[in-house]
MIFI-188423 format. One record per residue (C-alpha): x, y, z. Coordinates in steps of 0.2 Angstrom, whole numbers, plus 2048, in hexadecimal, padded with zeros to 3 digits. Example, Ala and Ser with C-alpha at 12.3 -4.5 7.8 and 13.67 -1.06 7.14 Angstrom:
<pts>
83E7EA827/8447FB824/
</pts>
This chain:
<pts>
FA0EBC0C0/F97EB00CC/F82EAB0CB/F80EB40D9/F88EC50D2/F7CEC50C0/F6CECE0C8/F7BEDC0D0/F83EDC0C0/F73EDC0B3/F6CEEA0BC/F7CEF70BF/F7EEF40AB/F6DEF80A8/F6CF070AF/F7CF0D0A4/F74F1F09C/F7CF1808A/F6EF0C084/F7CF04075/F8BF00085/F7DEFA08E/F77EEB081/F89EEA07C/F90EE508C/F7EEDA08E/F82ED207E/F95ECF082/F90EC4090/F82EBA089/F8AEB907A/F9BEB2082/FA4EBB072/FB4EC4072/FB3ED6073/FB9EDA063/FABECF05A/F9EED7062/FA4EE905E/FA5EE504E/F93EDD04C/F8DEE703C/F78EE3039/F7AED802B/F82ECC036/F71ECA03E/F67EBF037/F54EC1040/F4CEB4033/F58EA3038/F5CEAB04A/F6FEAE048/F7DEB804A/F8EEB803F/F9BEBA047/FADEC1040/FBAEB504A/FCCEB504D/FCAEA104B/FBFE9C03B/FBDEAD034/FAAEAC038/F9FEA1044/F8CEA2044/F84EA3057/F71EA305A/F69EB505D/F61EAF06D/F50EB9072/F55EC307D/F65EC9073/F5AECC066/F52ED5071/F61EE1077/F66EE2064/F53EEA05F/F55EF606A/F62EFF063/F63F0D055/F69F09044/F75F1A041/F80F0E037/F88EFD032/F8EEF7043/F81EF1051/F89EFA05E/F8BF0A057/F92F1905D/F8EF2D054/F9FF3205E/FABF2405A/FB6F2804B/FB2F14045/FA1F17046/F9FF09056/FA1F0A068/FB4F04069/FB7EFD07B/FAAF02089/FB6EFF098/FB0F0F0A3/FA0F0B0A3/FA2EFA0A7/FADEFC0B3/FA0F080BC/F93EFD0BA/F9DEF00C2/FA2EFD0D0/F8FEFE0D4/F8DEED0D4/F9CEEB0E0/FA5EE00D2/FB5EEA0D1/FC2EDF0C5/FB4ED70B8/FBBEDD0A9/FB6EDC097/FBDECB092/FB9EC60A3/FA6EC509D/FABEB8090/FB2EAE09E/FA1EAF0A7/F98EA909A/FA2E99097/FA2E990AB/F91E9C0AF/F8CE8E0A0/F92E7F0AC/F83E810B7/F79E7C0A8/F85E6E0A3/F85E74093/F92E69088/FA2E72087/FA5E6F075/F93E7B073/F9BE8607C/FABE86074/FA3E87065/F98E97068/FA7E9F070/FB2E9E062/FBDE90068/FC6E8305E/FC2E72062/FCCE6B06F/FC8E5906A/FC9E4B05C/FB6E4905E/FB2E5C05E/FBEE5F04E/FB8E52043/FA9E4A048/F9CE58050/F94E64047/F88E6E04F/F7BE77044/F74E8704A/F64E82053/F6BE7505B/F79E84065/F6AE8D064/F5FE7E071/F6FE8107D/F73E9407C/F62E9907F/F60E8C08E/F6FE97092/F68EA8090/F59EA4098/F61E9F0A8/F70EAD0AA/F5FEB90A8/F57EB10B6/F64EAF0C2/F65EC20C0/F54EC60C1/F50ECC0AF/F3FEC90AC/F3FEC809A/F2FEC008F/F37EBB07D/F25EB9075/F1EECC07B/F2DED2072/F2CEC805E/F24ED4053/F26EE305D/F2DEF4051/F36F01058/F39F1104F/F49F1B053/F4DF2B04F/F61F2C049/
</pts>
């Protein structure tokens, strides 16, 4: 997905009836996780004390990324009915497994037939060059190995230092597609759901 595609894109998912696909496929692109990961999300992964997420990957067995405001925003919008995040009450698993059709409508309306699932996580880690962000932070939220000697064995990046980066990236995905979003209105708010 290009820049100039977000704000088509941010609005045809938004308007998806299902309020878990809608933050699902929200949080796949900020997030720049494999699909998997995300769907598997479970609540005690989310840790709303430090701001982070823990992520069950193919690579390290578990990564930690920062829960950025507005994804912590998308995740308290959702009903707890069970473990998972994204939960589904007519799933077999109990989560929503893959939300293709709805994304592919979605992208129908935002006339971006061919997007895929996965090709989410490519925008993300395409969309992060605008902000020169440092590949090896992007690497590292993604889920990547280390691609060099340096990266491997001499940078360790802690938690609030990705977080410094991925929120300078979150912040600017949502403005280029016009999602007026004000972190500080949103701490401390509760929200009751009926499940």
């Amino acid at each position: 997905m290009q820049r100039e595609q977000l704000a088509a894109w941010f609005a045809a998912v938004q308007q998806i009836q299902n309020p878990v696909i809608a933050a699902c496929l929200q949080f796949l692109l900020l997030s720049g996780a494999r699909l998997n990961e995300v769907l598997a999300l479970r609540w005690e992964d989310v840790n709303t004390q430090w701001k982070g997420i823990s992520i069950r990957d193919k690579v390290e067995g578990t990564r930690e990324i920062p829960a950025t405001p507005y994804m912590l925003y998308l995740l308290a919008t959702l009903p707890r009915r069970n473990e998972w995040v994204f939960s589904s009450p007519t799933s077999e698993s109990g989560h929503l497994t893959e939300p293709n059709n709805p994304h592919t409508r979605a992208c129908k309306t935002a006339s971006l037939e061919g997007l895929t699932l996965h090709g989410l996580r490519r925008s993300f880690a395409s969309l992060t060059e605008w902000l020169e962000i440092p590949s090896g932070v992007v690497a590292q939220i993604q889920g990547h190995k280390p691609s060099a000697t340096a990266e491997k064995h001499y940078k360790v990046r802690p938690l609030e230092l990705l977080r410094v980066h991925h929120e300078r990236i979150e912040s600017w995905i949502l403005e280029q597609a016009g999602v007026t979003f004000e972190p500080q209105a949103e701490q401390g708010k509760l929200r009751v759901v009926a499940g």
